[in-house]
C-alpha positions, 0 to 999 in steps of 0.5 A, spaced: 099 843 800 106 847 797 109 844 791 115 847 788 111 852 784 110 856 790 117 856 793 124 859 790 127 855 785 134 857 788 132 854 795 129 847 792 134 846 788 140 847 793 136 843 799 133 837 793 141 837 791 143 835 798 138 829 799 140 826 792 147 827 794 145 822 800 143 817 794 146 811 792 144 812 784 147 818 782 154 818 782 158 823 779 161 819 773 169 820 773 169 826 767 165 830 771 171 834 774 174 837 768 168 837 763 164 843 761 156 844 761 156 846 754 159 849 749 158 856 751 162 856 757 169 858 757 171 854 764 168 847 767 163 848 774 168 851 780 163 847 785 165 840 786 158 838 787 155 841 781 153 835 778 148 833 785 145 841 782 145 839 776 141 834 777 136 837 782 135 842 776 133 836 772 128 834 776 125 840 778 124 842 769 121 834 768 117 835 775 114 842 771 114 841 764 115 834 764 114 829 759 121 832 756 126 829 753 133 830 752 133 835 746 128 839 751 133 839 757 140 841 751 136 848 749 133 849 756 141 849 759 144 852 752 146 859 752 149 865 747 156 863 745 161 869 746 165 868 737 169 874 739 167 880 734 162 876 730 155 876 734 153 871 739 149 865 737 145 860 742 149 853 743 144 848 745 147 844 753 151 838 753 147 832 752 152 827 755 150 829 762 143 831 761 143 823 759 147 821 764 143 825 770 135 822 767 138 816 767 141 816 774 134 819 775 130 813 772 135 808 777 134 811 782 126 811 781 125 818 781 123 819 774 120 814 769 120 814 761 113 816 758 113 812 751 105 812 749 104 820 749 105 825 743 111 828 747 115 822 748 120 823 754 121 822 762 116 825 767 117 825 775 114 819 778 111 819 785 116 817 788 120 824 785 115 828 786 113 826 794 121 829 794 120 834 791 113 836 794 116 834 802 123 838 801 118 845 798 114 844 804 119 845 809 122 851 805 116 854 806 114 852 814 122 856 815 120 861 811 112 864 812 113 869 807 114 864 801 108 860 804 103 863 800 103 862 792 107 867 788 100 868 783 096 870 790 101 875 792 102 878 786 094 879 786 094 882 793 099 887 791 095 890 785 089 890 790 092 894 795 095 899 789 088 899 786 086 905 792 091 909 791 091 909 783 084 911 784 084 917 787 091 920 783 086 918 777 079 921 779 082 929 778 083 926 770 076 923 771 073 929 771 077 933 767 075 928 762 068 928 764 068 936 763 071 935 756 066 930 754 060 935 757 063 941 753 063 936 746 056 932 747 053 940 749 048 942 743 053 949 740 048 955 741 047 959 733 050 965 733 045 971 735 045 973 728 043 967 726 037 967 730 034 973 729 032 973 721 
């Protein structure tokens, strides 16, 4: 089975975004046209149905790393805020809209609060992650090459450089075999040595 761990996050976000449009629990509340997302940038979103996306976002971060809270979402969101000739320093995201989102999220039952744990905070439902799980799966059935895992592909490229490493590498191999022979030989005495 695919899960959003084996697709890329840009192309789960996007077609998870249109299938929350298409839900009755997230609306866009009526300050989202000209709000900015944090503090470190200078302009609101261009895309009208940025908030869709950004809810998509928020879904896929509590599918990964959930239980998260707000706090969490506002660093993970934040950015390094431009002060002019001062040196840039990390803002954290605003916590109104990711407060709205997980809780628009959690009305439409795609994320529950998880309260008796050390780390409090909001985890995907089954619901959610049935989502998550069907929209990955058919990315991956339109896409071949995304099919197989990220981790799996990684090792099969090593795989395939180990041949050819090895055989740049065994000239240096028997160079250092020879340096070692020479080091380990027992050093002949000098003849004058031997002859008293």
């Amino acid at each position: 089975m695919v899960t959003p761990y084996d697709v890329d996050s840009s192309l789960l976000i996007v077609q998870v975004a249109k299938e929350l449009k298409s839900m009755d629990a997230l609306k866009p509340v009526s300050w989202a046209a000209f709000v900015k997302t944090s503090a470190h940038k200078e302009r609101p979103p261009v895309d009208p149905d940025w908030w869709y996306l950004r809810a998509a976002s928020v879904l896929r971060v509590v599918y990964l790393r959930g239980p998260i809270g707000v706090a969490r979402l506002r660093m993970k969101y934040g950015g390094s805020k431009n002060r002019g000739h001062k040196p840039d320093r990390f803002v954290r995201a605003s916590g109104n809209i990711l407060r709205k989102i997980l809780q628009q999220l959690e009305a439409a039952g795609l994320v529950a609060k998880k309260e008796k744990s050390v780390n409090k905070g909001r985890i995907v439902t089954a619901k959610g992650q049935a989502l998550l799980d069907s929209i990955a799966d058919k990315l991956a059935k339109g896409n071949p090459k995304q099919a197989t895992p990220k981790k799996e592909a990684a090792g099969q490229k090593k795989q395939e450089e180990k041949p050819a490493a090895a055989q740049e590498d065994a000239p240096r191999a028997e160079q250092k075999a020879k340096a070692s022979a020479k080091k380990d030989a027992p050093k002949a005495k000098p003849a004058e040595e031997s002859a008293s």
